[in-house]
N, C-alpha and C positions, 0 to 999 in steps of 0.2 A: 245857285252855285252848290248846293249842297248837297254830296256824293254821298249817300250812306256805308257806303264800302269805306272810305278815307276818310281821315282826321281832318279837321276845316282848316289847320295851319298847313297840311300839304296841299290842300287845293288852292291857298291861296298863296302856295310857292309857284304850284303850275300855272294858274294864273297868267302871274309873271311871268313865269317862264313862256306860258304863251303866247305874250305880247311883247316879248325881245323875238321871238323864233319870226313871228308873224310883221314885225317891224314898228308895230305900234311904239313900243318904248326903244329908241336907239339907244347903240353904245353911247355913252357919257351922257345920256341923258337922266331926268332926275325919276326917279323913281314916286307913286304917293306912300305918302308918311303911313305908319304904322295906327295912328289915329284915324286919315280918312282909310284906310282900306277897314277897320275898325264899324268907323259907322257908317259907311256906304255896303258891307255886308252881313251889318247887324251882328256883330260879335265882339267879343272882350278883347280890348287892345293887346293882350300879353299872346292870343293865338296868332293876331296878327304878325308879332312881333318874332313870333317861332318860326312863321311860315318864312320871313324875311332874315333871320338869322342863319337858317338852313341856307338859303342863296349864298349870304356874304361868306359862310361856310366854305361853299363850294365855289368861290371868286367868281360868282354870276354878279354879283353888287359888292361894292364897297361905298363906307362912311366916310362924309365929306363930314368932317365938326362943327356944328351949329348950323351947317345948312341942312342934309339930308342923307337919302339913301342914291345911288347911283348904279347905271349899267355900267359893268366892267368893261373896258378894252378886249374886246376876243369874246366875247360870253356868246354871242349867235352863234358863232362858231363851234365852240365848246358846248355848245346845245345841240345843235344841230347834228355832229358829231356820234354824240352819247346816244340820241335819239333815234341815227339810225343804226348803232351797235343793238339798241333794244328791239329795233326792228327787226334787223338780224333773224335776232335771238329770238322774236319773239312770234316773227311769223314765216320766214326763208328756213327757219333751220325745222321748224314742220313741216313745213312743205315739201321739203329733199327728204324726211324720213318717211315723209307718206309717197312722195314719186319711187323711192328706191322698194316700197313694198308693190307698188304696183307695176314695176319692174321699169321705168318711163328714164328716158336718159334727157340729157341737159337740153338736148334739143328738142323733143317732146315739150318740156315744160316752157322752153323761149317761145314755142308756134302757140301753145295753148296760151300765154300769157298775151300775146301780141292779138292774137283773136278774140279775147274776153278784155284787151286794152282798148281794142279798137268800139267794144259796146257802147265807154264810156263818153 
């Protein structure tokens, strides 16, 4: 698990995060505690606890009292969402500034897409 680029408390939000996206953990379901996520990836309960506070943060989970940590109601959503605003951002809005230098209009990029979709 351990990305030297990122902090171990946000990989172990992404994580999460990518076991709600991916369905493993459904909404209202229970989250693991802050202790096994702790010692299942060998780290200090308190980073655990950062990477899980960031989520409740962002109403990806909420505290049930004396039980646990849980998936929000809407949180796939609300993931999936944001995830592809980053995609957006992060690889569509290159893409259009690199087609627009090479002078390529929207349907150039639909045929080229549909041709290097269909490799897959």
């Amino acid at each position: 698990m351990r990305d030297d680029g990122k902090p171990l408390f946000q990989q172990i939000a992404e994580q999460i995060e990518n076991s709600i996206v991916d369905g493993t953990l459904p909404e209202e379901g229970q989250v693991p505690s802050t202790n096994e996520l702790a010692a299942f990836h060998r780290i200090n309960p308190a980073t655990a606890a950062k990477g899980v506070s960031r989520l409740v943060a962002d109403g990806v989970l909420y505290k049930r009292r004396g039980i646990g940590m849980f998936v929000s109601t809407g949180a796939r959503t609300q993931l999936l969402e944001r995830r592809r605003e980053e995609f957006a951002r992060g690889y569509i809005a290159p893409l259009l500034a690199e087609a627009r230098k090479l002078g390529m209009d929207a349907e150039q990029i639909k045929k080229m897409i549909d041709v290097w979709g269909d490799d897959t």
